[in-house]
N, C-alpha and C positions, 0 to 999 in steps of 0.2 A: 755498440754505438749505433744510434740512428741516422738510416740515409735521410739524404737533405729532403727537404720540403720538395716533392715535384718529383723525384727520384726514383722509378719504380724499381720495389722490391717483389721480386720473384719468390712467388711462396715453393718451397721445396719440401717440409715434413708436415703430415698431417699425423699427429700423434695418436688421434681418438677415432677409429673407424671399426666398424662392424663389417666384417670377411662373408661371403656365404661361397662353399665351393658348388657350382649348379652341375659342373661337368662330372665329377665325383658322385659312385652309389649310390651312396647315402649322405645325400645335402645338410651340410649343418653349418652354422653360423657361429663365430668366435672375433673376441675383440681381437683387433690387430692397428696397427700403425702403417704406413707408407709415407716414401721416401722417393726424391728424383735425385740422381744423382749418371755421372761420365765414366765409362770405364776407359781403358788403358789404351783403346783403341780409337776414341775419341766419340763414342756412338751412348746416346740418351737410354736410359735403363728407370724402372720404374722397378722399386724395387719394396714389398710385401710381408712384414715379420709380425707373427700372433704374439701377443704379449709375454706368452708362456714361454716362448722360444726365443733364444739368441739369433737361431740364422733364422733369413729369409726363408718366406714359404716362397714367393713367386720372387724372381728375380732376371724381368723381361724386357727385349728389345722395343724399344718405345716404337720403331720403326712397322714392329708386327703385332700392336696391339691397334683395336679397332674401341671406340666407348661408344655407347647408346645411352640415351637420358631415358628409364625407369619412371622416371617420377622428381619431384621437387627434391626428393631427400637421396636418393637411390641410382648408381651407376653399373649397368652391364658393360666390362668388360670380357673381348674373344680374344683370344693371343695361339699362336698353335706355338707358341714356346713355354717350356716348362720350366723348372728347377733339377730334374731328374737329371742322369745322366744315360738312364737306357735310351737307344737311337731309336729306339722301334716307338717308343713312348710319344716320342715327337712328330712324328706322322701327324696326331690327332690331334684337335683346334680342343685348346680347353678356355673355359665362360667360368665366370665369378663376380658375381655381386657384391659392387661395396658400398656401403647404408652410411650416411654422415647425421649427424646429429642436426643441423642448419641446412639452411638451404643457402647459406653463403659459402658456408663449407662446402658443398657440393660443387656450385658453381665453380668458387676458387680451385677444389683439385682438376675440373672440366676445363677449366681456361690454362692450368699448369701443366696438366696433360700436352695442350695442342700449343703450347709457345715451344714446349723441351722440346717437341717431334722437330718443330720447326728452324728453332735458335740456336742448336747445338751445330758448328760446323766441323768437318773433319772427317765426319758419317760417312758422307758421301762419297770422299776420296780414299778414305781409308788412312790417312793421316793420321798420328796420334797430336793430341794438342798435349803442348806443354802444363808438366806437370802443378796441377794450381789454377789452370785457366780455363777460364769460361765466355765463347763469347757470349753477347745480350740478345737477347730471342730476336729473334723479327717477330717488330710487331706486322697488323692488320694492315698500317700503312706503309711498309717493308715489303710487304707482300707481294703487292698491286700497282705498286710507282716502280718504274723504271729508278734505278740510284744515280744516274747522270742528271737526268730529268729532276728530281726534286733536289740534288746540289744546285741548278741552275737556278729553278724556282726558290731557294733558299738567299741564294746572293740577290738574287733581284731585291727581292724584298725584304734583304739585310740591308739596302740601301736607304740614306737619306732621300736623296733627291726625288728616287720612286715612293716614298712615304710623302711628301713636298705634295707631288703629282694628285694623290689624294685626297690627300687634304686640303689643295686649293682648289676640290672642285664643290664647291660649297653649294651646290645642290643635297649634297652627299653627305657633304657633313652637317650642312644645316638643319637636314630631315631628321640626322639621327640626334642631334643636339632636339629638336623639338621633342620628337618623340617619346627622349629621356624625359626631358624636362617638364614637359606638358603632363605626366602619365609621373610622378611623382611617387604616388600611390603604391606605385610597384617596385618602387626600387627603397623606399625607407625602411632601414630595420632589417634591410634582406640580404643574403647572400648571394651574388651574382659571380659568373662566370664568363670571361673577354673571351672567346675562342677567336686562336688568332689575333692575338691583338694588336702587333703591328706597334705605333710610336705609342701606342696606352692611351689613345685619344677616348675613347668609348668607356674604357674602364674611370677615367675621371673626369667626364658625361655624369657613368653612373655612381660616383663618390659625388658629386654635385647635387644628386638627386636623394643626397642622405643612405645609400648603402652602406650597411653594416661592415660588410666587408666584399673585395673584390679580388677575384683570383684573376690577373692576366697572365693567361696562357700564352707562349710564342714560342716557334721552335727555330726561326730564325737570328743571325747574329744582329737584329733590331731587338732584343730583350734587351741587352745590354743599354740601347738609348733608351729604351723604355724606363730603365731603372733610373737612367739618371732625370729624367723628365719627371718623374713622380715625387724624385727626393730633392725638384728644384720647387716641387707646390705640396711645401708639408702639412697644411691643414688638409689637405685630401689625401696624401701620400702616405698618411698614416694608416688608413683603412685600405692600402691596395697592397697586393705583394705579386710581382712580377716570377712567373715562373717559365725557365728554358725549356723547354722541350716537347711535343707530340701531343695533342691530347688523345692519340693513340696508345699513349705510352706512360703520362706523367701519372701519380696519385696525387690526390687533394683532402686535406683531413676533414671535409665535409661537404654535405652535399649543398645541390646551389636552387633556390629560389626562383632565380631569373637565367637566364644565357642571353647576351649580346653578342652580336656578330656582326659582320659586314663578308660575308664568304660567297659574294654574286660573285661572277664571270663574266665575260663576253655570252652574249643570249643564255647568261643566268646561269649557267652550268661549265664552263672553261675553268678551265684548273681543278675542278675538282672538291673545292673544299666543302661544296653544301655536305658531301659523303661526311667526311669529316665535322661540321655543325652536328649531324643526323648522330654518330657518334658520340659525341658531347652527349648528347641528349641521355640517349640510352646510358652513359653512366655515372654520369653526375645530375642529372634534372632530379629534383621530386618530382614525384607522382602530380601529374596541375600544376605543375612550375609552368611559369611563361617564357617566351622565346621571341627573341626580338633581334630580326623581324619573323613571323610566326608562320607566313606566306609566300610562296611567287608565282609568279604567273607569266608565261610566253605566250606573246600575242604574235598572231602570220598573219599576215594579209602578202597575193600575187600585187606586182610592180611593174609599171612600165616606164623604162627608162633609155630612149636611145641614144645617150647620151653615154652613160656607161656602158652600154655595152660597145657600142663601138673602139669606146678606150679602150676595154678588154680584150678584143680580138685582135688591136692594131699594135696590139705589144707584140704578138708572136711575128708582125711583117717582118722584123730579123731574120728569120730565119727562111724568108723566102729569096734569098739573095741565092743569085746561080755562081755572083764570081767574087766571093769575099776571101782576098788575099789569094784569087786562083782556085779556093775551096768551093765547093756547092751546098751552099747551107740547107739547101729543103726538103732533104730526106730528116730533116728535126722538127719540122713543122706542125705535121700532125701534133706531137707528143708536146710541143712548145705552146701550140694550141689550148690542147686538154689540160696542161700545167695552170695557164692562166686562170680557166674557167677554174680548178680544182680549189680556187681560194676563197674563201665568202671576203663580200666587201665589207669593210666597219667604214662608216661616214652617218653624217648626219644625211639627211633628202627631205626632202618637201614632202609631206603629208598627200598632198592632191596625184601626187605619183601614183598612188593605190588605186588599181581598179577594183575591189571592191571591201567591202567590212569585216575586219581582223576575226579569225576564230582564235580563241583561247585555251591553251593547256594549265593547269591548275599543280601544282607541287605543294602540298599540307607540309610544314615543317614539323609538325607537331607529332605526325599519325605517318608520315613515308617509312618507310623499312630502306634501310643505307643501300643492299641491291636492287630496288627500282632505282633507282641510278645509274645503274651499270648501262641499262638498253632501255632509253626513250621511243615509245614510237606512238604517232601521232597522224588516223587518219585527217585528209585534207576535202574540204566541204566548201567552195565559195559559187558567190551568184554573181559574174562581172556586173558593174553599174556600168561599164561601155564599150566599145568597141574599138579594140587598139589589138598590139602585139604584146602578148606578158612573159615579160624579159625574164623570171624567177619569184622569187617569194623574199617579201621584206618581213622581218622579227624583231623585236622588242623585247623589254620587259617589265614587270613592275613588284614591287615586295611591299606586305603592309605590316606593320606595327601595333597589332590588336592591343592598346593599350584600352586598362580599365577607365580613365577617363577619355582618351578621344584615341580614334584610328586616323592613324597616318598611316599616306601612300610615297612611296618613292617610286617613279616614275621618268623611266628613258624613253619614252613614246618620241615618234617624228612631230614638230610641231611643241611641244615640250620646252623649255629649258634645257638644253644641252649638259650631258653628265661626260665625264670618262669615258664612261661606256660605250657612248653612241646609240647607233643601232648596227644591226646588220645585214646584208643581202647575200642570198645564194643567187647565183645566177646562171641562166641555163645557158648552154653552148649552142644551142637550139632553139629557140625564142617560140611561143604556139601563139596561135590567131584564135581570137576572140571577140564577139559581138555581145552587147547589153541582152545582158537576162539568160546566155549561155553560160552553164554550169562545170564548174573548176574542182575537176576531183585530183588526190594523189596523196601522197605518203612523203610523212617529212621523219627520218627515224635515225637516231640518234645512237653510236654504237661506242660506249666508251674503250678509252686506251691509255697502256702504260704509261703515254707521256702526258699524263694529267690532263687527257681529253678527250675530243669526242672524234668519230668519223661519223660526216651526215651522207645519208644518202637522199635524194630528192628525187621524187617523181608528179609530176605535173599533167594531167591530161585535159583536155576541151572535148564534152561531151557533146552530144548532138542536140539541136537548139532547133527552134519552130514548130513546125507541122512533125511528127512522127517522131520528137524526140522523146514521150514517152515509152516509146520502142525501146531506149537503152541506146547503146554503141558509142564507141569510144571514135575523136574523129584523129585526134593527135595525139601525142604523145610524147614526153621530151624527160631526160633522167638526169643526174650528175650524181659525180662522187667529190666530196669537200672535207678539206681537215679542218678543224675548228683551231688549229694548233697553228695554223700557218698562214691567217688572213693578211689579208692587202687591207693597211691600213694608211684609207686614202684619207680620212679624216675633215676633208671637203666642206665649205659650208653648201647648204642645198642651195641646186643648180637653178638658173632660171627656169622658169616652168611655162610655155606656152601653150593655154588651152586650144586642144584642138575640134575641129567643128562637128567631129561624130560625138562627142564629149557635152557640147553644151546641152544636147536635148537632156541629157540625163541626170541632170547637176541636180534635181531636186532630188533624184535616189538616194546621192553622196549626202546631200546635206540633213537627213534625216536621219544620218548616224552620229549626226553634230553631237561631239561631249567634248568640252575642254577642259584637261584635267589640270589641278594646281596643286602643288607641294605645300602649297600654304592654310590647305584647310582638308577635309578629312573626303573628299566626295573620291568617288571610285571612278577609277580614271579604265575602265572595263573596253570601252571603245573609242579610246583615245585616241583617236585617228583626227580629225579634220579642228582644230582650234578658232574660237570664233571668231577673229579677225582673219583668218584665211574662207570662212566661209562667206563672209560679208564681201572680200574682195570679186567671189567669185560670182556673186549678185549684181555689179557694177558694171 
């Protein structure tokens, strides 16, 4: 009987392989078969028999075999375990090459190789598992995720009302409604893939746009509404089939034309799932298939804000109390301190906060490899347009939709339309001084973690400015550590904004980075920083 649609089956016997022993005199090659299979002990065995023979030639500890890729068709195997029973025998590491007929064959014994080592438990304890039982490998996303951490991020997004949230922020979803819709061309006729798909909103988007057919993926218990959402709109509902589980994990009986997603974050990369899109890709995309959205982009620009920070330092006054309930609260200060700062802010702000013009990080969805992921890091390059205090670094982001007939942007920029997302700020504990035309160097680098996110580290410096700042030398300096996983979501609308008088000489530097970008038509929102009725006011 076949497992269900979506259900991965674990290949275990490759009947047709070609043997070469290399560690053996005299090397010679014979048809043979392999198998994976659990011994009594509970421990993964890969186990070796030439056609000619009943028993096993090799029959080894999955644990102490090592594979090397040969070639497209062809796998080295080392194992220092034998079949033999001489002790002395075992000492020495024996190598054997096995030849597959496919290069799918290969692949598949490569990937069933590294799930057994992995998926089998008991190995490690020395527990036998009950007889008959297997558990299911960890997958790739097993690996990497903490298991508390994605049951949490599972319930979240098993929920209605956080699907609700989403979906009325119609920024978001009106982008990717255009985008379907507009870009037509790409979705008729075609096989698409929902990675993540959450209430199935996107998967019939793209049955609207004439898809052949549509796989929504979901490993949350929102598949379940998905289903019944799709079979309340049966002229589209016919062409979709909602499938539970991982695209880490699920199989699909064919490959997909398109991939849609919606797998941003908080500054593009929180939670993790672009890894997982990038995933998708690599196993279900054709060759030239499209991906939508196909792009993103993190834009920084430094921020001055004494308005926030002040809030932020004034939370820890708590803890400077000498006599609360007779206790001395300020030996926690320090640490109550560094707690606050350690949180980026998500809120919306006023544009004209930037002292000066965003640099850009670039992520290709098409061409990334899933670990560039892992560790972002992004030297920091800016030229103040004036002379204030720069409270930390403000970031955005934006993703485009490379459709064949028109490119759409979606766009969280300050000044913008307001999305879910926001924006976000790191903010330094330590605030540096800056004058117009003084230059903003430092490192903004990004170190991912089990619990589906990132840890930032931030360094900001103010180089030396006028006469002899061709010399070099650093005059400040200012650092932080931030969890992306535990922002302060102050969610604010932007604060009044008072230009100040070292500010006004310099308003023509700002306003020559004037771009106002729109969701409503295709133009690249690149330095979306100042929007043109905020730069008109500042004319006035």
């Amino acid at each position: 009987m076949e497992a269900p649609l979506g259900q991965k089956q674990r290949p275990h016997e490759f009947p047709s392989i070609t043997l070469s022993h290399l560690s053996s005199p005299a090397p010679s090659s014979a048809s043979a078969s392999a198998s994976f299979a659990v011994d009594n002990s509970g421990c993964p065995r890969l186990r070796i028999h030439q056609l000619s023979s009943p028993d096993p030639v090799f029959d080894l500890d999955l644990q102490n075999i090592q594979i090397y890729k040969l070639g497209p068709l062809d796998l080295l195997c080392a194992s220092e375990e034998t079949g033999g029973d001489d002790c002395e025998e075992k000492l020495f590491s024996r190598a054997f090459k096995v030849g597959f007929g496919t290069k799918d064959e290969c692949k598949a014994f490569y990937s069933a190789c590294e799930q057994w080592k992995l998926g089998v438990v008991g190995a490690r304890t020395g527990e036998p598992l009950a007889n008959g039982s297997l558990t299911v490998p960890k997958s790739k996303f097993d690996n990497k995720i903490d298991t508390t951490s994605a049951k949490m991020y599972f319930h979240y997004y098993g929920q209605l009302l956080h699907q609700q949230n989403m979906l009325q922020d119609y920024v978001r979803t009106g982008t990717y409604y255009a985008a379907v819709i507009e870009n037509r061309v790409d979705f008729h006729g075609r096989v698409v893939v929902d990675v993540g798909a959450g209430s199935g909103i996107l998967s019939l988007f793209a049955a609207q746009a004439g898809a052949k057919h549509v796989y929504a993926v979901e490993a949350s218990e929102m598949a379940e509404y998905a289903r019944r959402l799709v079979a309340g709109n049966p002229s589209l509902g016919q062409r979709i089939t909602v499938i539970k589980g991982k695209i880490e994990e699920v199989e699909l009986p064919e490959k997909a034309d398109i991939l849609i997603s919606e797998p941003m974050g908080t500054l593009l990369v929180n939670e993790r799932m672009l890894e997982t899109y990038v995933i998708a890709r690599d196993r279900f995309l054709i060759p030239d298939g499209k991906m939508f959205p196909s792009l993103g982009r993190i834009h920084m620009a430094p921020f001055s804000d004494e308005y926030l920070f002040v809030e932020i330092a004034n939370k820890a006054l708590f803890w400077q109390q000498h006599n609360y309930y007779g206790v001395d609260l300020t030996p926690l200060y320090g640490s109550a301190f560094q707690g606050y700062f350690s949180q980026p802010v998500v809120d919306a702000f006023d544009p004209r906060l930037l002292v000066s013009p965003p640099i850009i990080h670039t992520l290709d969805f098409t061409s990334i490899k899933e670990e560039d992921l892992y560790e972002i890091d992004i030297p920091l390059n800016f030229v103040s347009s004036v002379g204030t205090r720069v409270h930390g670094l403000a970031c955005w982001f934006d993703v485009l939709f490379n459709g064949s007939s028109v490119q759409r942007w979606l766009t969280t920029a300050p000044g913008a339309p307001t999305t879910h997302w926001y924006q976000l700020r790191c903010v330094l504990a330590q605030p540096i001084y800056v004058m117009a035309g003084q230059e903003i160097t430092g490192r903004f680098h990004l170190v991912s973690h089990s619990a589906q996110s990132y840890t930032i580290y931030l360094t900001m410096s103010a180089k030396m400015w006028g006469a002899g700042a061709d010399q070099g030398g650093i005059l400040q300096t200012s650092s932080c550590k931030l969890d992306l996983k535990e922002p302060y979501y102050r969610l604010s609308q932007p604060q009044p904004y008072v230009l100040q008088q070292d500010q006004q000489s310099n308003q023509q530097l700002m306003q020559s980075q004037e771009i106002s970008p729109s969701i409503q038509d295709g133009s690249d929102p690149s330095i979306a920083v100042i929007p043109s009725q905020i730069a008109e006011s500042l004319n006035q």
